[in-house]
C-alpha positions as CSV (number, residue, x, y, z in Angstrom):
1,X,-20.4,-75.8,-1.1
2,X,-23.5,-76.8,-2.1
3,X,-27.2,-75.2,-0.6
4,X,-28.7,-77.7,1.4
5,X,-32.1,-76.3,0.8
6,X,-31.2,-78.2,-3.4
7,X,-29.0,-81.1,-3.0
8,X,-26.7,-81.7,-5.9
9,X,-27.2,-85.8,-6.6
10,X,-24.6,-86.9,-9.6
11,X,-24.3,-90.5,-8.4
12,X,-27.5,-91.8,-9.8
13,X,-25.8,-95.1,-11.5
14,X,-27.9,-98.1,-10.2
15,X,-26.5,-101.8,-11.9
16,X,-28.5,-102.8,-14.7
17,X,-30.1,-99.7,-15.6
18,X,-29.9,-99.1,-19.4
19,X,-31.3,-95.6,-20.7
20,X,-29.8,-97.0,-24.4
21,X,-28.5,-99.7,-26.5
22,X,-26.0,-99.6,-28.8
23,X,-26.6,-101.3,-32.4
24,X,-25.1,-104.9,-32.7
25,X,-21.4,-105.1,-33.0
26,X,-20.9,-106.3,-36.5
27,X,-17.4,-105.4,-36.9
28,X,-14.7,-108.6,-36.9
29,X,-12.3,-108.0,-33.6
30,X,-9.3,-108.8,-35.7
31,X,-9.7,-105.8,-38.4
32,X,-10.2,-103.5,-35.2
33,X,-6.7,-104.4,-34.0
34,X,-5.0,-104.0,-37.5
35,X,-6.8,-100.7,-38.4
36,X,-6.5,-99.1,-35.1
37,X,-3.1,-100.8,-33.4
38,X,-3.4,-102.6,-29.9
39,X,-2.8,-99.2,-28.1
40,X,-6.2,-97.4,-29.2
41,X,-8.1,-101.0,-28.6
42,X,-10.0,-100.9,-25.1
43,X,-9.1,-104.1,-22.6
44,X,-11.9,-103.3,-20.3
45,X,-15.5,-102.0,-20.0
46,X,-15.6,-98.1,-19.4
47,X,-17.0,-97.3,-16.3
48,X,-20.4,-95.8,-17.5
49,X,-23.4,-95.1,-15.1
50,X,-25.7,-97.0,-15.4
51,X,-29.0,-95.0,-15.6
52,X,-32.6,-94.9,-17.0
53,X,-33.1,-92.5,-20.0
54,X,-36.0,-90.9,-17.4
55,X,-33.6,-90.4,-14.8
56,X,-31.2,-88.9,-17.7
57,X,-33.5,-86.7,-18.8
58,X,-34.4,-85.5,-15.7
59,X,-30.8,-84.8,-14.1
60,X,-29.8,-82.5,-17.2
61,X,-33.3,-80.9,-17.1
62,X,-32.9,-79.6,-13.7
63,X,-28.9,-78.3,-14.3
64,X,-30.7,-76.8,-17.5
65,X,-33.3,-74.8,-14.8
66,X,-30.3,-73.8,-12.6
67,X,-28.7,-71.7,-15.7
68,X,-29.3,-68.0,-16.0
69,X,-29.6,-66.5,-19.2
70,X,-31.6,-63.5,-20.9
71,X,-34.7,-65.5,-21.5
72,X,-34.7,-66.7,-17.6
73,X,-33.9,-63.0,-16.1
74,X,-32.5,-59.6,-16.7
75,X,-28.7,-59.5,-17.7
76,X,-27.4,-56.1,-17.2
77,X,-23.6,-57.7,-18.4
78,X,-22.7,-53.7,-19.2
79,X,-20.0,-54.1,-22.1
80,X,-21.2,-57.6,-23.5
81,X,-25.0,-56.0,-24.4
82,X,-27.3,-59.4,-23.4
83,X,-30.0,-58.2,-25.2
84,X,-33.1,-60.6,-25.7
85,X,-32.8,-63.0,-28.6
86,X,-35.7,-62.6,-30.9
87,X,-37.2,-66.4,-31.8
88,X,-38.2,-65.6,-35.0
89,X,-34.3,-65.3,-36.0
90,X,-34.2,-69.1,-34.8
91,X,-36.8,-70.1,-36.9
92,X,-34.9,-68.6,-40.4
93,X,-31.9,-70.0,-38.9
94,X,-33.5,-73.5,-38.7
95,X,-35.0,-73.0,-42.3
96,X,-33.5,-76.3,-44.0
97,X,-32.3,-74.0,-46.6
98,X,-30.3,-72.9,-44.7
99,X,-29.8,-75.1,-42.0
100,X,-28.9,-78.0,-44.2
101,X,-26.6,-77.1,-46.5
102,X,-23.0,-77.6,-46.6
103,X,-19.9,-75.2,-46.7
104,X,-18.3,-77.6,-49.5
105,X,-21.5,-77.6,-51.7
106,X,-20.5,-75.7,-55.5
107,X,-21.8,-72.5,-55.1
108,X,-24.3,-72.8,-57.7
109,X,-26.3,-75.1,-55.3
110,X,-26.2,-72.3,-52.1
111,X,-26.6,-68.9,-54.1
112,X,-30.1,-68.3,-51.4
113,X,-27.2,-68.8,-48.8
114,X,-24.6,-66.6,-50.6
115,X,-27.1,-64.3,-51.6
116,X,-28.7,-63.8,-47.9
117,X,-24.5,-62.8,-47.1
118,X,-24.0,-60.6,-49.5
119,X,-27.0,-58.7,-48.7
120,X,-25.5,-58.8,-44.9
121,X,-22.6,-57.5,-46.6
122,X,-24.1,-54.7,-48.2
123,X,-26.0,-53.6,-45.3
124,X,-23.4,-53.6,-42.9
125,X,-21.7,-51.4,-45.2
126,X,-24.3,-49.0,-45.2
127,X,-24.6,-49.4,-41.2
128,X,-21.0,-48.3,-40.9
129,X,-20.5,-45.8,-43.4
130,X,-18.2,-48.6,-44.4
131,X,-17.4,-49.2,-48.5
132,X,-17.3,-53.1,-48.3
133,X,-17.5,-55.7,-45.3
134,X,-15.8,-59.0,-45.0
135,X,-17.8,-61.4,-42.6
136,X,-15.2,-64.2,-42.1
137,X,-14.2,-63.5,-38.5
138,X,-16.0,-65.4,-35.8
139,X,-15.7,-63.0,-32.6
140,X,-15.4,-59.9,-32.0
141,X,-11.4,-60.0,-30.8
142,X,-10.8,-62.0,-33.7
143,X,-12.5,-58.8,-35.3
144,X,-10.3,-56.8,-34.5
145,X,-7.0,-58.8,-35.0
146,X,-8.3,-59.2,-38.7
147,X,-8.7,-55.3,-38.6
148,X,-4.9,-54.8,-37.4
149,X,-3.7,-57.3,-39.6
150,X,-5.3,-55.4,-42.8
151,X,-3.7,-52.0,-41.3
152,X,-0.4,-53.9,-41.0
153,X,-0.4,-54.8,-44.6
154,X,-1.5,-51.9,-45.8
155,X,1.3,-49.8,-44.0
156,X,3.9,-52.5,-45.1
157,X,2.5,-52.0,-48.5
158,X,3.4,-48.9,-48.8
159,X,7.3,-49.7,-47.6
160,X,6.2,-48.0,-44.2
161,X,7.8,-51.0,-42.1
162,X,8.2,-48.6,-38.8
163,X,4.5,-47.8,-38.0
164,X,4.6,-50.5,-34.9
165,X,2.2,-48.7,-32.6
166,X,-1.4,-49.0,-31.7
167,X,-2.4,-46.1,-29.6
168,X,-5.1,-47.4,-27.2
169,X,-7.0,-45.3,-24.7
170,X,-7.4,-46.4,-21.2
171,X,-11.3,-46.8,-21.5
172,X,-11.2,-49.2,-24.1
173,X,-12.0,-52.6,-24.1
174,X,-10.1,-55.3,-22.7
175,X,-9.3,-56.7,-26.0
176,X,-8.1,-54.1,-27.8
177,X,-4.4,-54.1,-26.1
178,X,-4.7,-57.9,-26.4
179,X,-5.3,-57.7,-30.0
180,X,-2.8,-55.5,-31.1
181,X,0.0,-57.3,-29.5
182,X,-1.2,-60.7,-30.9
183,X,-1.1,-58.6,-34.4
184,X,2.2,-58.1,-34.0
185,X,2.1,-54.4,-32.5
186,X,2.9,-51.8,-29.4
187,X,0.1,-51.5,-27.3
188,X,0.5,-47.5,-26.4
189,X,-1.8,-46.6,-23.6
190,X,-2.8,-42.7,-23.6
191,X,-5.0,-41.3,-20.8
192,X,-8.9,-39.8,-19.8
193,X,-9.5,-36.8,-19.0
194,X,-11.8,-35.6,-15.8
195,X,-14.9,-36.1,-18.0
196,X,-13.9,-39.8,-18.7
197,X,-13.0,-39.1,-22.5
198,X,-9.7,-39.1,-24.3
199,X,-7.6,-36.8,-23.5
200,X,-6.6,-34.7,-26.6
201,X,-3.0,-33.4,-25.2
202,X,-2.3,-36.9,-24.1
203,X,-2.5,-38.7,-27.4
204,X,-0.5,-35.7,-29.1
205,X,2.2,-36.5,-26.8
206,X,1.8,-40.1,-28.0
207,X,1.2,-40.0,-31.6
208,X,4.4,-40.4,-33.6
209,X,5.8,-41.6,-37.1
210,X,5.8,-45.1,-35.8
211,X,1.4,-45.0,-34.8
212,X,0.1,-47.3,-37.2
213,X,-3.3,-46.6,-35.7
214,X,-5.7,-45.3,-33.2
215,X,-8.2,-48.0,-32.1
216,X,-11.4,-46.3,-30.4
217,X,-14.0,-48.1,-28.7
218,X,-16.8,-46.0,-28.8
219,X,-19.3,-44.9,-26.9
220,X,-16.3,-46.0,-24.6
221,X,-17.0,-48.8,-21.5
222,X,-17.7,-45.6,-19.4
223,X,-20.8,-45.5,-22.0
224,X,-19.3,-42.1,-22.9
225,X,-19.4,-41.1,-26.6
226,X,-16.2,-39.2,-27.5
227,X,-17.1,-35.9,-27.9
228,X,-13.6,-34.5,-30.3
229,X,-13.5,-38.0,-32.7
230,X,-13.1,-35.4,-35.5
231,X,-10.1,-33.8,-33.9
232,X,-8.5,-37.5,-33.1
233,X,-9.2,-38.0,-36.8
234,X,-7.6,-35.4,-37.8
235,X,-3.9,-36.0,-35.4
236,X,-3.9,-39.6,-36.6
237,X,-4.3,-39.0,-40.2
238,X,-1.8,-36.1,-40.2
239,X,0.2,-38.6,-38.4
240,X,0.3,-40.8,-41.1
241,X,-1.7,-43.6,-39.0
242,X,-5.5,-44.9,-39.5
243,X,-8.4,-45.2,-37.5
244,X,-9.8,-48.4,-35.9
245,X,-13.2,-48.2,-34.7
246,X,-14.2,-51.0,-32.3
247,X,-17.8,-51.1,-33.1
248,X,-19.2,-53.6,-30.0
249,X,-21.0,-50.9,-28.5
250,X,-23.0,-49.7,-32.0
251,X,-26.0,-50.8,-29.9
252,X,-26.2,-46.9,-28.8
253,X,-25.5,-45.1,-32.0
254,X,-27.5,-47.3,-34.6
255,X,-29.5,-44.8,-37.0
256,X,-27.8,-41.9,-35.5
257,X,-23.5,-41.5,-36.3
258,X,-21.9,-43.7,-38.6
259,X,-18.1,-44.6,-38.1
260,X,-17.3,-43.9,-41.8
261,X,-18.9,-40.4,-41.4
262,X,-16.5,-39.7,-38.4
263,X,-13.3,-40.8,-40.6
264,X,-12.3,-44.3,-39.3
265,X,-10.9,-46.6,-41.8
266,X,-11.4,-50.0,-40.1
267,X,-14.2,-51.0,-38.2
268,X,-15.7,-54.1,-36.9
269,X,-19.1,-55.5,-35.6
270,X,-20.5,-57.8,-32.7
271,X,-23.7,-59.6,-34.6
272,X,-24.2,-61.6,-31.3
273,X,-24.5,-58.5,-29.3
274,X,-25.9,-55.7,-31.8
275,X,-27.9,-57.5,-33.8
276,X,-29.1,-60.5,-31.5
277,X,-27.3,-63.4,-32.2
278,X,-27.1,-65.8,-29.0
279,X,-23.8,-64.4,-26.7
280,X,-21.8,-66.5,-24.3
281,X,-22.5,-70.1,-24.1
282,X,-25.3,-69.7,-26.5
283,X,-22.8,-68.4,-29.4
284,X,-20.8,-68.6,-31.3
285,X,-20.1,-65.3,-32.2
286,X,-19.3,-63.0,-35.3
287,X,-17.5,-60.4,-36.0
288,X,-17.7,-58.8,-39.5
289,X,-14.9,-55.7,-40.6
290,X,-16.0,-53.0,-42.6
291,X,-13.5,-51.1,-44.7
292,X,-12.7,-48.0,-46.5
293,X,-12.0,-48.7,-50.4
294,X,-7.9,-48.6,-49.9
295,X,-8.1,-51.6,-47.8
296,X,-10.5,-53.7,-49.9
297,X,-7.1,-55.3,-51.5
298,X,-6.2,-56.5,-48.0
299,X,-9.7,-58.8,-47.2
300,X,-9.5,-62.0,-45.9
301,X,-9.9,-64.2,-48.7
302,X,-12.1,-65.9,-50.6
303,X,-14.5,-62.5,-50.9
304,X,-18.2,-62.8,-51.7
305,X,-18.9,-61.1,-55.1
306,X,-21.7,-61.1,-57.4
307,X,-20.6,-61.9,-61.0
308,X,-23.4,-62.0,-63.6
309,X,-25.6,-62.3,-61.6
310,X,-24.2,-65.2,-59.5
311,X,-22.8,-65.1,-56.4
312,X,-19.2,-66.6,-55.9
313,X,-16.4,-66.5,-53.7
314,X,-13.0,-64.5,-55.4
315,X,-9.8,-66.3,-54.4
316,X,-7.8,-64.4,-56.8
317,X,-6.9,-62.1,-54.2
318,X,-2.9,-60.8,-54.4
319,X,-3.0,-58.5,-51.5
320,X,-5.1,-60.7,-49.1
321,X,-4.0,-61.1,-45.4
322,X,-5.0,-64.6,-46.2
323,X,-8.0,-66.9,-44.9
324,X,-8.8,-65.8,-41.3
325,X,-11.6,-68.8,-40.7
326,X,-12.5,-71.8,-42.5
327,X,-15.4,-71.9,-44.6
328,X,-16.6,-68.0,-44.7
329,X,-17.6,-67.0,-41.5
330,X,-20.2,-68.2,-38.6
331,X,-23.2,-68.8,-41.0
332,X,-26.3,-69.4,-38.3
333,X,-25.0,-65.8,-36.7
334,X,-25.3,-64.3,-40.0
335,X,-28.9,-65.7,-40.8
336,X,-29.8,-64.7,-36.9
337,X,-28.3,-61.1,-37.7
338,X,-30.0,-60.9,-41.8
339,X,-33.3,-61.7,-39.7
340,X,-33.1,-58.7,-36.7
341,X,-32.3,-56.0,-39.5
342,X,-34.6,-57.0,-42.2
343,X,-37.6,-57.3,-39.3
344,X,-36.2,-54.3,-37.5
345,X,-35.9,-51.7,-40.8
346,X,-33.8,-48.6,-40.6
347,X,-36.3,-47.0,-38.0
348,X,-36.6,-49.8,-36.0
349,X,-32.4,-49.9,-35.8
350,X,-32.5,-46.4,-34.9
351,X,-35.6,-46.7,-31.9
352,X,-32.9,-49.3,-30.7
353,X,-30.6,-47.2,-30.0
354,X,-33.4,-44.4,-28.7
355,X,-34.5,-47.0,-26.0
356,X,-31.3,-48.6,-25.2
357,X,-29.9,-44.9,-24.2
358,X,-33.4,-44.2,-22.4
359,X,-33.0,-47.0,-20.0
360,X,-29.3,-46.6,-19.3
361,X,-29.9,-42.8,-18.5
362,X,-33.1,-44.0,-16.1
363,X,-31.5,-46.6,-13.9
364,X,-28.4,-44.3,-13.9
365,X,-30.2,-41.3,-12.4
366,X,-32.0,-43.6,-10.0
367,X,-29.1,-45.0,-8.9
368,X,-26.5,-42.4,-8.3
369,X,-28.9,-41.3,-5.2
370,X,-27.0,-44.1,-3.4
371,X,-23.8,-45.0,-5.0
372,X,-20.9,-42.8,-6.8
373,X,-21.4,-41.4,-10.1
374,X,-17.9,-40.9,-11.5
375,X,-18.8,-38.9,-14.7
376,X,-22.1,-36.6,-14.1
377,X,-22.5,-35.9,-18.1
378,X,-25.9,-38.3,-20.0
379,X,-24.1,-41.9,-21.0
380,X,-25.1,-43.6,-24.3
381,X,-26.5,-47.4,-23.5
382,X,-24.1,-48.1,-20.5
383,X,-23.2,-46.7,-17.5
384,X,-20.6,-46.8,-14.8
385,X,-20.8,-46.6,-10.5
386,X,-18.7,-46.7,-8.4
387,X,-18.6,-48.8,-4.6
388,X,-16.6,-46.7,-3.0
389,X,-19.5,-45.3,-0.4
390,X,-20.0,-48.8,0.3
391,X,-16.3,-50.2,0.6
392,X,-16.1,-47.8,3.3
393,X,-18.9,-49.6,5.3
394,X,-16.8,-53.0,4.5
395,X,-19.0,-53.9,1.6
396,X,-17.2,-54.6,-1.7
397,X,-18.1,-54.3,-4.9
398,X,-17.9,-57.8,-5.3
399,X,-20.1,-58.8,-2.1
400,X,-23.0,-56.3,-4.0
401,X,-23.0,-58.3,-6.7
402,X,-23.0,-61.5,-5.0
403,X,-26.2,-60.3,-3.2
404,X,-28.3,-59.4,-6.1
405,X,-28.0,-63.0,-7.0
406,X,-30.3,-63.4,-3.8
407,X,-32.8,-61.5,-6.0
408,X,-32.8,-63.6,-9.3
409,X,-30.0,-60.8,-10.9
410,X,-27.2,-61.8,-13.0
411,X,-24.6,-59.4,-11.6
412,X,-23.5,-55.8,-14.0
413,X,-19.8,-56.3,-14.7
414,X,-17.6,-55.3,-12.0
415,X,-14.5,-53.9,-11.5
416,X,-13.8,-52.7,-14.8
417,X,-12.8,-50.2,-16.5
418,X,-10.3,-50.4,-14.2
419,X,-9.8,-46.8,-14.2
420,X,-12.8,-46.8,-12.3
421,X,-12.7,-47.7,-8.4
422,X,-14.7,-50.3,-7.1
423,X,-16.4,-50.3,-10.6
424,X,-20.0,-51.6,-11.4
425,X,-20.8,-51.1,-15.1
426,X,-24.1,-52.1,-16.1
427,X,-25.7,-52.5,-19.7
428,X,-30.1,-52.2,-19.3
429,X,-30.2,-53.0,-23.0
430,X,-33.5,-51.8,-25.5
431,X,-35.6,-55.0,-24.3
432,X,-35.9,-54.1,-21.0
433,X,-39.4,-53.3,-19.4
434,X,-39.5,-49.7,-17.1
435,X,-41.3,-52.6,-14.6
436,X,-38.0,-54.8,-15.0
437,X,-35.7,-51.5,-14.5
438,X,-37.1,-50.3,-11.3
439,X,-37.7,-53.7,-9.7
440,X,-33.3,-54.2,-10.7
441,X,-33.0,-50.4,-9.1
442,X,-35.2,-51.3,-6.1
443,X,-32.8,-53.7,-5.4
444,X,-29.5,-52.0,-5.9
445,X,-31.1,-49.4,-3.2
446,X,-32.0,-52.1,-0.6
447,X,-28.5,-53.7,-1.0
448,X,-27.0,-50.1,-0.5
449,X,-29.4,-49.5,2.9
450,X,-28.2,-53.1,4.0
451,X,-24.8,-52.4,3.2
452,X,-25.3,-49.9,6.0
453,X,-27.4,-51.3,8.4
454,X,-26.8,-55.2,8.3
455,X,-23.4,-55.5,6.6
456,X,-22.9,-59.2,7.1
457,X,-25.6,-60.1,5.0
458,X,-23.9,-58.7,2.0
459,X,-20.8,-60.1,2.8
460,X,-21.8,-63.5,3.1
461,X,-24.5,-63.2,0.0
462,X,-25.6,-65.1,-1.9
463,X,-27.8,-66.9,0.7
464,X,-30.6,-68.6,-1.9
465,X,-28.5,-70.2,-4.8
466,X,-27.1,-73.4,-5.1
467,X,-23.7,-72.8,-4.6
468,X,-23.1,-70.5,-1.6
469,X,-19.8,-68.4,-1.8
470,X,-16.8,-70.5,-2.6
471,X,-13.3,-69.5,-0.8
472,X,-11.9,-67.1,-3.7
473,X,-8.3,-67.7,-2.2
474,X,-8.6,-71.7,-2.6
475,X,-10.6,-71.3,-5.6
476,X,-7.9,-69.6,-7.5
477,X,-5.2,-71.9,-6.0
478,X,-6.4,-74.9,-5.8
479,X,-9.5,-75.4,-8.4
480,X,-11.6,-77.9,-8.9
481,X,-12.3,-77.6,-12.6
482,X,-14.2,-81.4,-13.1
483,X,-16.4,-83.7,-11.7
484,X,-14.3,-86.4,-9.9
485,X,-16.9,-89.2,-8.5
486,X,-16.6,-90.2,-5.1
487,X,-15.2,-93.4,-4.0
């Protein structure tokens, strides 16, 4: 339902209003019908609308004003890190060097291109603690299936066809599960303890001769970094199984722990989120995996190598798991990402991580005043609270965030971990001004006073947007998922 205070208009189409015109048709009918068949010939205009290029421009320029994104407002998305995009990365990404070249060019015409991604290469590596880094995948999930897939042949390698289980603890990302049963694996859930971390006994009871791996995601999406990684090390490995680290929350530990230092064999990165390449609908993404030397064999192939003194991609590759993407990766992400860490440095990296903690911890303490703190210890660049004092006054979770839209917020992620109830998680990021903290804190504690003295108003939030709050029954039954014009 729309807010009558901003009228959606879509039916703009007057007759005779032309906004373009296409080039003269200079193609004989008859060669249409025999290259494309009668079926795949039109028999009647399409029913375009008819508008001015003004009045184009200025329909998609006000949708483009009703969007929120980092450079409109703050984004505490906690597990997704919507950390401001630096412009300078989009002007090397736009460098025609770069931005006009073409995957299929020989690679003696690209080696600035190759060069720029093996230099990625190599300092990922050294990020990690990693011995080499592929950068074909283009997410962070597909990450991580590429990770699973190289511990899969690896294990199979070695004749060792009965390691079928992926140990995953319950404060892990959503993904992780997902991506080791698309890899062809058990997902084998093993438990928290009552500080929120995993719980040692738990994943002794799990671990068996069929673990083919542990996958971590830490700090977890408590924002909790595991304390006994060492120890976990240690059981898998004795185990006979390898350690997956899922690196999309590096953003805290950057300059300070390295997953290669802590014994993980397999590890993969978010470039859109750690290292500032646009996230969402601004992507895509990219998700490089770092290795220890035993899995080198096992890359995606082709594999950038330098090879006197040129730069060229290996196909002769035996062991490979095979091509994961066309081409070699998301190449505009990599430029974006080269860009951050070359004008960042190693001490710029590691006052990222400083900051990002710094914030978390301030709006954490503020906040816990007024809603529940499940875990009490310091949390790395994320935090989680809990509704619950406010469910109990009949305000959800959910009807909080709907009401810091009323206050130009884009909501924290809620209602996960689900091993937290009534769940907000939220993510400050490094970029953040104290100014922009407390003003997002200011109104977290308003909500919480309204919550108990004018309930209503939360429940029915948001009251200022453009859509008011749809019918989440009829929405997830019945939705509405395009534009149908009315008759």
């Amino acid at each position: 339902m729309a807010n009558q205070d901003f009228p959606l208009i879509f039916e703009l189409s007057q007759e005779s209003r032309t906004g373009y015109s296409l080039p003269e048709f200079d193609v004989p009918e008859t060669n249409i019908d025999e290259q494309l068949g009668d079926a795949f010939v039109r028999k009647s205009e399409p029913d375009l609308p008819e508008v001015s290029e003004l009045q184009i421009m200025r329909h998609y320029t006000a949708l483009s004003t009703r969007n929120h994104g980092v450079d409109s407002g703050f984004y505490p998305l906690g597990s997704c890190t919507m950390k401001y995009n630096p412009k300078m990365n989009e002007d090397v990404a736009r460098l025609t060097g770069f931005s006009h070249i073409h995957p299929l060019q020989p690679e003696g015409t690209v080696q600035g291109a190759l060069s720029l991604m093996f230099d990625l290469q190599e300092t990922l590596a050294e990020i990690t603690g990693m011995d080499t880094v592929t950068l074909q995948p283009a997410a962070g999930a597909h990450g991580e299936w590429t990770g699973l897939m190289m511990i899969r042949a690896f294990h199979e390698g070695n004749g060792d066809f009965n390691r079928t289980k992926v140990i995953v603890p319950d404060s892990a990302h959503g993904t992780n599960p997902a991506s080791a049963t698309v890899a062809g694996f058990e997902a084998v859930t093993v438990k928290s303890d009552d500080r929120g971390l995993v719980d040692l006994e738990d994943l002794k009871r799990v671990v068996d001769e069929q673990t083919a791996a542990l996958m971590l995601t830490n700090p977890n999406t408590l924002g909790l970094f595991e304390e006994n990684i060492e120890e976990m090390a240690s059981i898998i490995h004795e185990a006979g199984g390898k350690l997956y680290y899922d690196g999309a929350n590096l953003n805290a530990i950057l300059g300070y722990a390295r997953p290669g230092d802590m014994g993980f064999d397999v590890v993969h990165l978010n470039l859109h989120k750690t290292f500032t390449g646009p996230h969402g609908g601004g992507g895509p993404g990219s998700g490089p995996v770092g290795v220890t030397a035993e899995f080198e064999p096992f890359l995606p192939k082709p594999i950038l190598i330098k090879r006197n003194e040129e730069f060229v991609f290996d196909y002769d590759r035996p062991k490979s798991i095979g091509r994961v993407k066309p081409y070699y990766g998301n190449f505009g992400i990599n430029v974006r990402a080269y860009t951050y860490i070359r004008t960042m440095g190693a001490e710029g990296l590691k006052k990222v991580s400083e900051y990002a903690v710094l914030n978390a911890n301030y709006m954490m303490r503020r906040l816990q005043q007024e809603y529940d703190l499940p875990f009490e210890q310091h949390c790395k660049h994320e935090f989680v609270l809990s509704g619950k004092r406010q469910k109990k006054l009949g305000v959800r979770t959910l009807d909080i965030a709907k009401r810091l839209l009323d206050f130009g917020y884009h909501p924290p992620t809620i209602y996960f971990p689900i091993n937290v109830e009534e769940a907000i998680m939220a993510e400050p990021t490094e970029t953040e001004s104290k100014e922009t903290l407390d003003a997002f804190v200011d109104a977290m504690l308003q909500i919480s006073q309204e919550a108990k003295d004018d309930p209503e108003k939360v429940q029915e939030a948001p009251h200022t947007t453009i859509v008011s709050r749809m019918d989440e029954t009829k929405a997830a039954r019945k939705p509405v998922l395009r534009y149908l014009k009315e008759e």
